[in-house]
Residue frames relative to the residue before (quaternion, step in Angstrom):
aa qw qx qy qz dx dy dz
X 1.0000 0.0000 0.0000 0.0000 0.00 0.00 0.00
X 0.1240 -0.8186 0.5478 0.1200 3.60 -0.89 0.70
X 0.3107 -0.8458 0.4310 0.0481 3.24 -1.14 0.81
X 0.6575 -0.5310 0.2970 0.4444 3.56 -0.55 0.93
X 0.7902 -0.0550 0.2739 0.5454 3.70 0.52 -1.60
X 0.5046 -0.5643 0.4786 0.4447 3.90 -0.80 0.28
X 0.6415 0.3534 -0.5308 0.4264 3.87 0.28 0.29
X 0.5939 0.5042 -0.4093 0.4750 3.77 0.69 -0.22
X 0.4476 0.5799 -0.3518 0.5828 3.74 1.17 -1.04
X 0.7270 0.3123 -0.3227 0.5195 3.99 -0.69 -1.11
X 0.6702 0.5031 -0.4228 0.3448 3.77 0.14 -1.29
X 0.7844 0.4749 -0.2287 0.3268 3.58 0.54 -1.15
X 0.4991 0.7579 -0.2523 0.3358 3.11 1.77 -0.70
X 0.5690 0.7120 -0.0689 0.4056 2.98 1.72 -2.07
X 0.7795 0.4158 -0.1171 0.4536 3.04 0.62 -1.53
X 0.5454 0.6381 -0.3291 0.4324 3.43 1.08 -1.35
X 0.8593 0.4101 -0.1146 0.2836 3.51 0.46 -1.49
X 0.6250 0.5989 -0.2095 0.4547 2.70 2.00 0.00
X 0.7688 0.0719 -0.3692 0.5171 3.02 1.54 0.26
X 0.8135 -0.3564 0.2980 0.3498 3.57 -2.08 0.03
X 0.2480 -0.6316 0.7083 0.1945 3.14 -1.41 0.81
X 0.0074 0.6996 -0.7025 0.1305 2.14 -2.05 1.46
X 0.7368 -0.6038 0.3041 -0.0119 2.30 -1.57 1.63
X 0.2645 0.8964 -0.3556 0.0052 3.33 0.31 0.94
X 0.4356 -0.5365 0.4989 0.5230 4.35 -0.35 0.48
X 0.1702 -0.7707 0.6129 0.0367 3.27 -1.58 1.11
X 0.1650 -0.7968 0.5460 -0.1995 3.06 1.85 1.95
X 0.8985 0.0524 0.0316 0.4347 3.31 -1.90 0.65
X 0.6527 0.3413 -0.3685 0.5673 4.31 0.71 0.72
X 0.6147 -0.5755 0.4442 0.3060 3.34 -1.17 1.51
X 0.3993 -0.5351 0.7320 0.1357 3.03 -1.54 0.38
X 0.8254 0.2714 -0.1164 0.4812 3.26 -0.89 1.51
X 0.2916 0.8133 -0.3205 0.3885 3.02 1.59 -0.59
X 0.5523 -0.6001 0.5153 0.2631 4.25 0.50 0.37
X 0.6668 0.4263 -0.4153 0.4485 3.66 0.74 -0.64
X 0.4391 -0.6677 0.5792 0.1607 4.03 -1.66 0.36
X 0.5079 -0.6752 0.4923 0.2092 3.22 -0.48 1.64
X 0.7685 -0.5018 0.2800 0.2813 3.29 -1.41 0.35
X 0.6206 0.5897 -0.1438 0.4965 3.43 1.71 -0.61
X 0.5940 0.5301 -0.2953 0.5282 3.28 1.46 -1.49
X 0.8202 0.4093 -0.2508 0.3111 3.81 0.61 -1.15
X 0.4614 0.5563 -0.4455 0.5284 3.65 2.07 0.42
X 0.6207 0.5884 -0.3588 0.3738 3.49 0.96 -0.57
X 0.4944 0.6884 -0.3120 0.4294 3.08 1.41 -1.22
X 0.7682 0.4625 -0.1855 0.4019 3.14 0.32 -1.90
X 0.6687 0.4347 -0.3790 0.4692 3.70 0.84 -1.32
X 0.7196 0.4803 -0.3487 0.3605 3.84 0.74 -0.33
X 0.5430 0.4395 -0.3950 0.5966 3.46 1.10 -0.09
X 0.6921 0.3651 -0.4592 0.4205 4.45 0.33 -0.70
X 0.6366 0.4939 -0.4754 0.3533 3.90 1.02 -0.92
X 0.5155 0.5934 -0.3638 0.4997 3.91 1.30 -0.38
X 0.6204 0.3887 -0.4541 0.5077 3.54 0.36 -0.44
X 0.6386 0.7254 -0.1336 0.2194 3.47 0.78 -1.39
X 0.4850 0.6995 0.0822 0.5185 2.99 2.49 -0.71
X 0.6052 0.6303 -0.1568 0.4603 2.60 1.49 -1.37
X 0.5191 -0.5355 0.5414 0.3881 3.77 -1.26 0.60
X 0.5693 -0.5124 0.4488 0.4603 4.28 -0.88 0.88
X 0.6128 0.5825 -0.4569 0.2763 3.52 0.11 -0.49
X 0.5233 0.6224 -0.2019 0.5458 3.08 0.97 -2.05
X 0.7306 0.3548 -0.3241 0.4850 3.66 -0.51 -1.97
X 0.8001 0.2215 -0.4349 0.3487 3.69 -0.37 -0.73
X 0.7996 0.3681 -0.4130 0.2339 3.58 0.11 0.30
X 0.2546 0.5887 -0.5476 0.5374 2.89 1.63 0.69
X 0.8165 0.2974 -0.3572 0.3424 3.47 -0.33 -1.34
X 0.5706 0.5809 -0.4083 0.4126 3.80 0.71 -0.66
X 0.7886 -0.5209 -0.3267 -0.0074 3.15 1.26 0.18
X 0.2544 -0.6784 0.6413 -0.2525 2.56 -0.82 2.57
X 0.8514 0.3039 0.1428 0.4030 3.02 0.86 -1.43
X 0.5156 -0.7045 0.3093 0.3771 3.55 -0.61 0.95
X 0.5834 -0.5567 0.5291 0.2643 3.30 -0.85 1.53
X 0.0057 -0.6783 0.7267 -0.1086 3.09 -1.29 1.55
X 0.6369 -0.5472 0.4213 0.3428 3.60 -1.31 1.70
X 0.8286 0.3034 -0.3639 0.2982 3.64 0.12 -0.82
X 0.5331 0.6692 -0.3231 0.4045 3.41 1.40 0.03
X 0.6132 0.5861 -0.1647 0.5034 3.08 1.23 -1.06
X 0.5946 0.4213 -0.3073 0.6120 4.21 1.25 -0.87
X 0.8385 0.3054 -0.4245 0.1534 3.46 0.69 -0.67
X 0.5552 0.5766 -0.3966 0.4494 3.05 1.54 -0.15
X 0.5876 0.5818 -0.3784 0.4160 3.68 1.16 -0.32
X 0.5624 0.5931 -0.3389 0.4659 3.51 1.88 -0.06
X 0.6201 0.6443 -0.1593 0.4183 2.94 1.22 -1.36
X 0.7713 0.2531 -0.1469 0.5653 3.55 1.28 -0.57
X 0.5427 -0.6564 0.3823 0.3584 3.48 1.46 0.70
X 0.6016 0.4705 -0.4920 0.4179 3.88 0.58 1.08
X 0.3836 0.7962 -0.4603 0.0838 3.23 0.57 0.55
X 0.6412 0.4243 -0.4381 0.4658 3.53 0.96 -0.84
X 0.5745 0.4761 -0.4769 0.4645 4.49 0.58 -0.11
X 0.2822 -0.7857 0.5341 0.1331 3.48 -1.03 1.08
X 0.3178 0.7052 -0.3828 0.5051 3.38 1.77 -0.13
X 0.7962 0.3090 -0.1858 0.4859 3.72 0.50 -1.22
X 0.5449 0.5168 -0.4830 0.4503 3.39 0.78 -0.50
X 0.4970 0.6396 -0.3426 0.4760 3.61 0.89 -1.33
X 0.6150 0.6307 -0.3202 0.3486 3.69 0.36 -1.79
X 0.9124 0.2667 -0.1447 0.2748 3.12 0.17 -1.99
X 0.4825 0.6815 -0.3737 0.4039 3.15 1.66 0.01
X 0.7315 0.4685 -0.1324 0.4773 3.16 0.91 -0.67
X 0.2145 0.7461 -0.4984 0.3858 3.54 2.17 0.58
X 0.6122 0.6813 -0.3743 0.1449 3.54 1.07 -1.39
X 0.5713 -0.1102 0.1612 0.7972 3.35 1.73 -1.94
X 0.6921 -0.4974 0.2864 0.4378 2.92 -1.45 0.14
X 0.2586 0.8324 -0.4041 0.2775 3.48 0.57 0.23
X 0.5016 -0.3250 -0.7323 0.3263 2.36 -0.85 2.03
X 0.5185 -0.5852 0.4979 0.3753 3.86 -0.96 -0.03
X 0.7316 -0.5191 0.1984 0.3950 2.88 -1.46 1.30
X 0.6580 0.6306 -0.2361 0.3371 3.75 0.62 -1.37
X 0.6651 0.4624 -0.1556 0.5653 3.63 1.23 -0.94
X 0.6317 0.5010 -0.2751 0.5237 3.82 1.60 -0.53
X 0.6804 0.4084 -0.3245 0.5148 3.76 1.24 -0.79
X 0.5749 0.6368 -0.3695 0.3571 3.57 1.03 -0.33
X 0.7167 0.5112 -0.1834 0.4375 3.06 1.39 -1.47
X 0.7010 0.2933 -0.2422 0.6033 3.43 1.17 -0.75
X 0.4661 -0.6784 0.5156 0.2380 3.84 0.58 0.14
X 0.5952 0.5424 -0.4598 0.3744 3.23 1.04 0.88
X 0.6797 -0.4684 0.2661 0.4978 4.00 -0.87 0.44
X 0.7283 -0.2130 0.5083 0.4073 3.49 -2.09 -0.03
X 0.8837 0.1233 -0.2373 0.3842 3.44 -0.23 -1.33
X 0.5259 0.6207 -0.5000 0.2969 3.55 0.78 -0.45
X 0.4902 0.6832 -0.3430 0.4187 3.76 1.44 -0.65
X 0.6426 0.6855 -0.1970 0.2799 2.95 0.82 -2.09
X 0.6986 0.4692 -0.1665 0.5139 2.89 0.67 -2.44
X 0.8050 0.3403 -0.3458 0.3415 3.81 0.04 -0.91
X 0.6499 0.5765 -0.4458 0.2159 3.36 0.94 -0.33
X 0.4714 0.8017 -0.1469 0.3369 3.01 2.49 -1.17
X 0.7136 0.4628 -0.1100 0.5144 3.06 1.40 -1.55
X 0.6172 0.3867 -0.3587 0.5839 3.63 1.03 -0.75
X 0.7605 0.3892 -0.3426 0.3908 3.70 0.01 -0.28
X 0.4556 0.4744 -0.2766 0.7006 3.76 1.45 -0.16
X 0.5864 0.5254 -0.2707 0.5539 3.71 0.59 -0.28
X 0.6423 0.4544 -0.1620 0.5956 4.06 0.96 -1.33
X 0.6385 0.5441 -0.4681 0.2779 3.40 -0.30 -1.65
X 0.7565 0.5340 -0.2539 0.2795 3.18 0.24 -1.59
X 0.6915 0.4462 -0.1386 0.5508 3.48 1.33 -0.92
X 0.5338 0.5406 -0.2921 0.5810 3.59 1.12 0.16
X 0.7117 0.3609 -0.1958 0.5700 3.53 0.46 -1.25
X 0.7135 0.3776 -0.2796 0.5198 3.91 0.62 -0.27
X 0.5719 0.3596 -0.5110 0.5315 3.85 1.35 0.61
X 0.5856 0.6546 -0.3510 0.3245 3.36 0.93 -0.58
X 0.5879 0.6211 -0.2051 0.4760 2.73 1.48 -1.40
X 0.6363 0.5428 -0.2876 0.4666 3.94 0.96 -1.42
X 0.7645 0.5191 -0.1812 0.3366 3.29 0.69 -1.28
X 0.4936 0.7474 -0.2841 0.3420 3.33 1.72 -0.76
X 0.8049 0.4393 -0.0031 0.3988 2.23 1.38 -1.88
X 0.5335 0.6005 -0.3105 0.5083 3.52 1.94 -0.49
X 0.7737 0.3123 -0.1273 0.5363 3.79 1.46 -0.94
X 0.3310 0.8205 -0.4587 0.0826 3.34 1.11 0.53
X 0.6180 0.5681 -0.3896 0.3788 3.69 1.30 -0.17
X 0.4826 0.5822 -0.3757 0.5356 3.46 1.95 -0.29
X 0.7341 0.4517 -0.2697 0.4294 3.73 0.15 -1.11
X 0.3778 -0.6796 0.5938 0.2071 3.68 -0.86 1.36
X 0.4915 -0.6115 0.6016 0.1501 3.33 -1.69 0.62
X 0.3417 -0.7038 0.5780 0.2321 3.02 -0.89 1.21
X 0.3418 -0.8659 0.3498 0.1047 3.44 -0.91 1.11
């Protein structure tokens, strides 16, 4: 199966692995037919997550943070990794790398700190990510390049 781009690759992976295979009669459909049986397209998937899996922890947690539901201990460790750990504001930050979620206004409330003080830290903690995101993407491009279609 080929895929548009390595975020569409990971996306499909996610989903794929989340549900059951089933077994289905392939009555009245060609045999051979180019399409991947239910099994071929978990393999797929388990080969594209054991590739993320590869990844230096950095990379892997910001892939999963976000592919994948943001989990507190992920979130400290990459907030270590980029030197914000002891500020719970930033820990808060990178969790919320996933979507904007919670919004900035609901984050200064909770920590009792200003609009911009939010702003500025989310800027810096997320300027702080990019770089480590765009360089798994980058790994993975290159680990799934026979999946990922060429722009032509």
């Amino acid at each position: 199966m080929r895929f548009r781009s390595v975020n569409a690759a990971i996306k499909w992976a996610m989903e794929m692995k989340s549900r059951e295979i089933v077994a289905t009669s392939r009555y009245g459909q060609i045999a051979n037919g180019g399409e991947l049986n239910a099994q071929e397209l978990h393999a797929q998937a388990e080969y594209i997550i054991l590739e993320i899996q590869k990844l230096p922890y950095a990379e892997r947690a910001a892939v999963a943070l976000k592919f994948d539901a943001p989990r507190i201990e992920t979130a400290m460790a990459l907030a270590d990794e980029i030197g914000y750990c002891a500020d719970r504001l930033a820990i808060d930050c990178v969790m919320a790398y996933q979507a904007d979620k919670p919004s900035i206004r609901d984050m200064a409330e909770k920590h009792k700190r200003s609009v911009g003080t939010v702003q500025s830290t989310r800027k810096r903690v997320f300027d702080r990510i990019d770089p480590i995101y765009f360089r798994a993407m980058g790994m993975l491009g290159s680990a799934l390049g026979d999946l990922i279609e060429k722009a032509a």
